[in-house]
C-alpha positions as CSV (number, residue, x, y, z in Angstrom):
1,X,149.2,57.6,-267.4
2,X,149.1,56.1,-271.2
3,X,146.0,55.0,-272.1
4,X,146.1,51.6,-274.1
5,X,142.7,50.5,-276.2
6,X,141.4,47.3,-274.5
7,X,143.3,48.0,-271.0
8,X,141.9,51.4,-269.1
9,X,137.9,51.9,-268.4
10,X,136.2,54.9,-266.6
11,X,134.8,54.6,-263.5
12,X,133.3,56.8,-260.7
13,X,134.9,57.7,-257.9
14,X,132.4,56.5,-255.6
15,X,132.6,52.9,-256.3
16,X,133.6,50.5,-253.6
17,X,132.9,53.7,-251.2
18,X,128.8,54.4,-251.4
19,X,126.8,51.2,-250.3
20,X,123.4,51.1,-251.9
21,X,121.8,52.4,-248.4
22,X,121.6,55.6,-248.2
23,X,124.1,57.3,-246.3
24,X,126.1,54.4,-245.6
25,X,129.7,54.0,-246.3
26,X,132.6,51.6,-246.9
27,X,135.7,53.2,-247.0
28,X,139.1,51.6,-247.3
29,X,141.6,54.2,-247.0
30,X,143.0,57.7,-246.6
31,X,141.5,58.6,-250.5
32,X,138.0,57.3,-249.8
33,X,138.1,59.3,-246.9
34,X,138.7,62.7,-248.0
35,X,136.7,62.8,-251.1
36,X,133.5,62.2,-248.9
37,X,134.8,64.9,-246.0
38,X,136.0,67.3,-249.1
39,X,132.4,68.4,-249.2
40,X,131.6,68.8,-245.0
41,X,135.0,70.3,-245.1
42,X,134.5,73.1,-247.7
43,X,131.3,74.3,-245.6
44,X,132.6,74.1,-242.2
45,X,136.2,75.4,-243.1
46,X,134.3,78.4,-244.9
47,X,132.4,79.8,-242.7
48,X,134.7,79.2,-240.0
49,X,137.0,81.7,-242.3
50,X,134.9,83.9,-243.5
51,X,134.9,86.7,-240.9
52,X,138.8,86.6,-241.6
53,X,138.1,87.2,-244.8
54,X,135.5,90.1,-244.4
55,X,138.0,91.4,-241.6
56,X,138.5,94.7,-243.4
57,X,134.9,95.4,-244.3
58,X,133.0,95.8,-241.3
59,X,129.1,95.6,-243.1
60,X,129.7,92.2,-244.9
61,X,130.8,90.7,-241.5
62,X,127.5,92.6,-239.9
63,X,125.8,90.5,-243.6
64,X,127.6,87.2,-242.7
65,X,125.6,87.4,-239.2
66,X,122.5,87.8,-240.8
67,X,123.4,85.1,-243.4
68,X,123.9,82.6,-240.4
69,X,120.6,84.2,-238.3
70,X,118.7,82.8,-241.8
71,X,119.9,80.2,-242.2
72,X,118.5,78.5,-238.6
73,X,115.4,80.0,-239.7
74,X,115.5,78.0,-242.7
75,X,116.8,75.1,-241.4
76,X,113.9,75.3,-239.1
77,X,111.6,75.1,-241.7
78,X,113.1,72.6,-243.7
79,X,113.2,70.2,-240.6
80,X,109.4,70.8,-240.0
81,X,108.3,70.1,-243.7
82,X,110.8,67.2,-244.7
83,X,110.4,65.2,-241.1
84,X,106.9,65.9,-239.8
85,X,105.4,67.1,-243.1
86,X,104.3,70.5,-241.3
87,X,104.7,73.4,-243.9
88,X,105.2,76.1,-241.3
89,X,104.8,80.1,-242.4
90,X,105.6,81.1,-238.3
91,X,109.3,81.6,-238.8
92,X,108.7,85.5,-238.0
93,X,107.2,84.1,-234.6
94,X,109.4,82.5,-233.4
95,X,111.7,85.0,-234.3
96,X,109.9,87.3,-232.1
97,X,108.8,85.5,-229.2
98,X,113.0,84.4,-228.7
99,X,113.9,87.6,-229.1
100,X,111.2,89.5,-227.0
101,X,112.7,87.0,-224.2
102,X,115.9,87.7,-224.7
103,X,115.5,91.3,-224.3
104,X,113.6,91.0,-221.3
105,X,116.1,88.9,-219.6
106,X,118.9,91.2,-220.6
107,X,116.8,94.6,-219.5
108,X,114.3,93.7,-216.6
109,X,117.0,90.4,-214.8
110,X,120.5,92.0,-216.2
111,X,121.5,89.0,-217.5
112,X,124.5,88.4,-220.0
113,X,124.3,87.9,-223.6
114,X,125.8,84.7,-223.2
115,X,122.7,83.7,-220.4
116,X,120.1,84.9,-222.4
117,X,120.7,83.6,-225.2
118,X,120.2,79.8,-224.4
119,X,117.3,80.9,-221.8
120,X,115.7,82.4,-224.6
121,X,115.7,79.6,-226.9
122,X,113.9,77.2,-224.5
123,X,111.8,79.9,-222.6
124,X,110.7,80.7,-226.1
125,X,110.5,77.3,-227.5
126,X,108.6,76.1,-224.9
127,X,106.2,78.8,-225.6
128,X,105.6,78.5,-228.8
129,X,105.0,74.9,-228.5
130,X,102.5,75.4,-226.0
131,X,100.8,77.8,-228.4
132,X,100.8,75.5,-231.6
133,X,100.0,72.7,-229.7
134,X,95.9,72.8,-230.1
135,X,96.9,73.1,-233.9
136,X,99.1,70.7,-234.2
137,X,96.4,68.0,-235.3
138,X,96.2,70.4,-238.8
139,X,98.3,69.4,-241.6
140,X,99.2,70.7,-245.0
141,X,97.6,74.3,-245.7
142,X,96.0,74.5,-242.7
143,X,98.7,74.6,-240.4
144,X,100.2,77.0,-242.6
145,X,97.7,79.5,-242.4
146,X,97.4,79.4,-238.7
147,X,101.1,79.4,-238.3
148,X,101.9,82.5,-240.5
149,X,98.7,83.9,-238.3
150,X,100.9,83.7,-235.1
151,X,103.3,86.7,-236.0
152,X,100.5,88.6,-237.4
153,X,98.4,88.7,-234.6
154,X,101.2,89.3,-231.8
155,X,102.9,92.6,-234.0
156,X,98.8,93.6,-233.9
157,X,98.3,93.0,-229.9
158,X,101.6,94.5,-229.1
159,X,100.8,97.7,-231.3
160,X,97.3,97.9,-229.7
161,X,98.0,97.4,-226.1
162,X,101.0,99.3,-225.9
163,X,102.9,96.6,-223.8
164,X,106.4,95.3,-224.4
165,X,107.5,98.9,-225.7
166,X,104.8,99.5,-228.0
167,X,106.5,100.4,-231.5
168,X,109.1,101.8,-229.7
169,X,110.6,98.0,-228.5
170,X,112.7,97.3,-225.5
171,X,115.8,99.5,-225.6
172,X,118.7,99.3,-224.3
173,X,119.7,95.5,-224.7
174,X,123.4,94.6,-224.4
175,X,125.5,93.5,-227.5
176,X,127.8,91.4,-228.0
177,X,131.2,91.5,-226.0
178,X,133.0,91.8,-229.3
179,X,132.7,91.4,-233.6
180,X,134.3,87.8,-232.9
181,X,132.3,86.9,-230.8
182,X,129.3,87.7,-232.2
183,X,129.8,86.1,-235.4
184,X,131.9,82.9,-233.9
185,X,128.6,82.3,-231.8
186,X,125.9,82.5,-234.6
187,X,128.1,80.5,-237.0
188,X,129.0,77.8,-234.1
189,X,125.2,77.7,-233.5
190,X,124.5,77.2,-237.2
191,X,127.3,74.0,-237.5
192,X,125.9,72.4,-233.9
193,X,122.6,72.7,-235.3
194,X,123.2,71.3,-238.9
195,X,125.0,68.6,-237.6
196,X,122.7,68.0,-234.9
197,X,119.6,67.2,-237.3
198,X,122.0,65.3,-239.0
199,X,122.6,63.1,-236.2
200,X,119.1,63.6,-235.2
201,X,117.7,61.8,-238.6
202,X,119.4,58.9,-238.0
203,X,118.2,57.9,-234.5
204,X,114.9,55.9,-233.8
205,X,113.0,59.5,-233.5
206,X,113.7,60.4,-236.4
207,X,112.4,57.4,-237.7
208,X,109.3,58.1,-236.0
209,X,108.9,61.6,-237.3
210,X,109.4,60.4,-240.7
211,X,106.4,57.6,-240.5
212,X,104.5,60.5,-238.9
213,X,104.8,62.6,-242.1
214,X,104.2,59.9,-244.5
215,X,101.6,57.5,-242.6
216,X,100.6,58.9,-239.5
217,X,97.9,56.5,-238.9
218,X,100.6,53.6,-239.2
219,X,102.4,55.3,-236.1
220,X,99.4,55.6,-234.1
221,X,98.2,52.2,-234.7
222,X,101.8,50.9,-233.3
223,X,100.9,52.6,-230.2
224,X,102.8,55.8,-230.8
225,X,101.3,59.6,-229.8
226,X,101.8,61.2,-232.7
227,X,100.7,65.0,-231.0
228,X,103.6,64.0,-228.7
229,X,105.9,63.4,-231.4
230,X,104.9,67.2,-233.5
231,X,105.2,68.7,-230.5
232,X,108.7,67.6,-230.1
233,X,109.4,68.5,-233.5
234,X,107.9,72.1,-233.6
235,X,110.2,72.5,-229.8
236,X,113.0,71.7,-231.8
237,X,112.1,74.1,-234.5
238,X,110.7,76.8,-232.6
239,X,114.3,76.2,-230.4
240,X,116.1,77.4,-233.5
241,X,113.8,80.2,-234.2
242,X,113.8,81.6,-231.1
243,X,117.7,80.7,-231.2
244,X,118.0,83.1,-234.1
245,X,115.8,85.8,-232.5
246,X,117.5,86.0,-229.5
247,X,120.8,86.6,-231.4
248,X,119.3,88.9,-233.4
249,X,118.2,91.6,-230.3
250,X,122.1,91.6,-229.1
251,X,123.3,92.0,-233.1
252,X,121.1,95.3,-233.2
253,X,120.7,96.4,-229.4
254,X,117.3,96.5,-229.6
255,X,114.0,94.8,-230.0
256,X,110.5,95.3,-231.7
257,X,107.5,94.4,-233.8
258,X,110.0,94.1,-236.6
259,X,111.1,90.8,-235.5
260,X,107.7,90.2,-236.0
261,X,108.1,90.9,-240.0
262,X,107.0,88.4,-242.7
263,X,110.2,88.6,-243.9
264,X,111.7,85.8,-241.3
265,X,108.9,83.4,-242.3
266,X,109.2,84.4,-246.9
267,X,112.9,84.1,-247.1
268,X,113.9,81.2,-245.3
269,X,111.4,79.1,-247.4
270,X,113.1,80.9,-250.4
271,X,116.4,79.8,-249.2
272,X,115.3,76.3,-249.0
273,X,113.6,76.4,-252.4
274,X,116.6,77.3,-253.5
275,X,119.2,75.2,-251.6
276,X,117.2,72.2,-252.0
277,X,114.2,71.0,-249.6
278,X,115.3,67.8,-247.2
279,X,118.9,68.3,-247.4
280,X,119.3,70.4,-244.5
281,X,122.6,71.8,-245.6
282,X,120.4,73.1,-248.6
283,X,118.8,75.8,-246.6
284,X,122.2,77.0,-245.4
285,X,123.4,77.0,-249.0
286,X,120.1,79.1,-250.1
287,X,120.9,81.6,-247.6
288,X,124.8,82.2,-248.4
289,X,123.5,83.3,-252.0
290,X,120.2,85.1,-251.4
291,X,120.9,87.0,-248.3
292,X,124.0,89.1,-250.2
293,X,121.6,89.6,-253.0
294,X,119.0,90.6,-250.8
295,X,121.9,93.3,-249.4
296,X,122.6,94.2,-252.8
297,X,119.2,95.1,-253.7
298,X,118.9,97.3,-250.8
299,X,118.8,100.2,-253.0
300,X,115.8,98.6,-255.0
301,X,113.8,99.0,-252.1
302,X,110.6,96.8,-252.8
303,X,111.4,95.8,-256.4
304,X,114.0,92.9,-254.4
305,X,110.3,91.0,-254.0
306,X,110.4,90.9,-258.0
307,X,113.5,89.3,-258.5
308,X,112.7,86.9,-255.6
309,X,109.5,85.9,-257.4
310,X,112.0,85.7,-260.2
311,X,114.6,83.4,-258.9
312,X,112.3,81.1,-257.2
313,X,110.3,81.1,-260.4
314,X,113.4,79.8,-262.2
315,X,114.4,77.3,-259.7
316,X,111.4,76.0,-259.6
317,X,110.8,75.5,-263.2
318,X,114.2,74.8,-264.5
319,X,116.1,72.8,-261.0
320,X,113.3,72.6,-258.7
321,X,115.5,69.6,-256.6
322,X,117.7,72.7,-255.5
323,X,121.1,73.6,-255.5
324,X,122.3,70.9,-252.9
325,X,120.9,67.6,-254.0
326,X,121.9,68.9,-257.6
327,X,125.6,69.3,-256.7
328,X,125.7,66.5,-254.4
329,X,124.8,64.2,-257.6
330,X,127.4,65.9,-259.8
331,X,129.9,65.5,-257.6
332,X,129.5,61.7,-257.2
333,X,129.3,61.3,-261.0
334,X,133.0,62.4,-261.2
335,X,134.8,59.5,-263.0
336,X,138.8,58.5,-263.7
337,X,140.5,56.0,-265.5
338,X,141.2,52.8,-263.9
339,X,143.3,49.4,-265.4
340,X,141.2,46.1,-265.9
C-alpha cells in the first residue's frame, strides 16, 4: 500500500485486542485471533513435532525426554516461588521420593508403567507434603535451606542403611512400551501441566496463594489457613516432581541415589532464571536451551558448572526479566501502517 504524508500512522498490533487488565482480551475477528494463539501455537505444535523431527537420531529424542523431565521440575519451582513465595531447593527430592515409588510399584506389586506413574505422583506428593509440612511456617532462606536438606539427607540414610538397594538402586524396572510413547507421555504431561497452572492462576485459589505470598497476614486475618493453603501448593509441586521422577525410573530402567542429585534442584532454577521467573512457560523455555547445552558439554565434564555460572551471570546482569517476559513484550510492540 502507498503511503501518503498526512493519511497513514503506525500502530501496534495489539490495539483494540489487549484490555488494560492483564490477561484479558477483546477480540473481534479471525486476525485478532491468531496473532494471540501464534505464540501458544508455536510451543504446543513444537514439541508436539519434535520427536518427528529427531526421528532419525535416536539420543536427541532420549535429550528431548530429559528436556521435558526439566522442565516440570522447573515449572515446579517457578509455581512455588511466584504464587506462595516459597523459594524451594528440594527439586532433587521430589525427584527421588516419585521415583523411589515408582520403582517399587513396578518391582515389588508388578504394576504397569502407565499405573505407576500417576500412583507415584500422589503416593509421593502426598509424602513429601507430609514431610515439609512442620516447615512450611519458614519463608524466604529458610525454607530453602531445609528444603535442599531433604535430598541430602535421604541419598545419606539410604547409603548408610543399605535399604531400598543401597547404591546399587532397584533394578529391574519396566520401560516404556515404546520411543512414542515415552516421549508423547512426558511431553503431554508437560502441556497438561503448563496449562493447568495457567488455568489454576486464574481461579479464586490462586488468588489466595498469591495474597499468601505478598501479605500473609491479610489472608489470615480474613479467616483463611494459610498452612492449609502451602500445603496445597507444595502437593501440587511436589505432584510434578514426583511426576517427573517417576518418568524418569521407566526412561532409564532403573532407580538410585542419583535421583537424589543436586542437579534436579540447580538447573531447573537456572532454567527459570533464564526463561523468566512467573511466566510459567519461561521455565519450559529455559530448559529447551540449557538442557542441549548441558548435553553438549558432556565432554567438559565439570567445567559445564562454569559456563552455567556464566550464563546465569549474564542473564542476570544484562536481561534479568528472562527470555519469556522479554519476547512476550517484543512481540506486542510489533506495529503496521493503518489509514486515519
Amino acid at each position: 500500500m502507498k503511503r501518503r504524508r498526512g493519511t497513514m500512522r503506525r500502530e501496534r498490533l495489539d490495539r483494540g485486542i489487549k484490555v488494560r487488565t492483564d490477561s484479558v482480551y477483546a477480540v473481534s475477528g479471525w486476525p485478532e485471533m491468531a496473532y494471540l494463539a501464534l505464540p501458544r501455537l508455536v510451543l504446543i505444535l513444537g514439541l508436539l513435532a519434535a520427536p518427528f523431527i529427531f526421528y532419525f537420531n535416536p539420543y536427541w529424542q532420549r535429550v528431548l525426554s530429559i528436556i521435558c523431565i526439566y522442565a516440570l521440575l522447573a515449572m515446579s519451582f517457578d509455581f512455588l516461588a511466584h504464587f506462595v513465595g516459597l523459594v524451594s531447593l528440594g527439586g532433587a527430592f521430589f525427584v527421588g521420593v516419585g521415583g523411589y515409588t515408582a520403582a517399587l510399584l513396578n518391582t515389588e506389586l508388578g504394576l504397569p508403567p502407565l499405573l505407576t506413574i500417576p500412583l507415584a505422583t500422589l503416593i509421593g506428593a502426598g509424602l513429601c507434603t507430609l514431610l515439609l509440612l512442620p516447615c512450611l511456617p519458614l519463608r524466604g532462606v529458610y525454607f530453602a535451606i531445609v528444603s535442599l536438606m531433604f535430598p541430602l539427607l535421604a541419598s545419606r540414610i539410604i547409603e548408610a542403611l543399605n535399604i531400598l538397594g543401597g547404591t546399587d538402586g532397584i533394578l529391574g524396572v519396566d520401560g516404556f512400551a515404546s520411543k512414542w510413547v515415552e516421549q508423547y507421555v512426558l511431553i503431554l504431561a508437560v502441556l497438561l501441566v503448563l496449562f493447568g497452572l495457567r488455568r489454576l492462576a486464574g481461579e479464586d485459589i490462586g488468588l489466595v496463594l498469591r495474597g499468601v505470598k505478598d501479605n500473609d497476614q491479610a489472608v489470615k486475618a480474613s479467616g483463611l489457613n494459610i498452612t492449609t493453603y502451602k500445603a496445597i501448593a507444595v502437593f501440587i509441586a511436589s505432584a510434578m516432581g514426583c511426576l517427573a521422577g517417576a518418568c524418569l525410573v521407566h526412561l532409564y530402567m532403573w532407580s538410585g541415589i542419583s535421583q537424589f542429585a543436586l542437579d534436579f534442584s540447580i538447573l531447573p532454577i537456572a532454567a527459570t532464571v533464564i526463561g523468566g521467573v512467573g511466566s510459567l512457560v519461561g521455565p519450559v523455555l529455559g530448559c529447551l536451551i540449557l538442557v542441549p547445552i548441558s548435553e553438549l558439554l558432556r565432554d567438559f565434564g565439570t567445567l559445564r558448572i562454569a559456563v552455567y555460572a556464566v550464563i546465569l551471570t549474564a542473564f542476570i546482569v544484562f536481561r534479568s526479566e528472562g527470555l519469556m517476559l522479554y519476547g512476550s513484550r517484543k512481540y506486542h510492540q510489533f506495529e503496521r501502517w493503518v489509514e486515519f
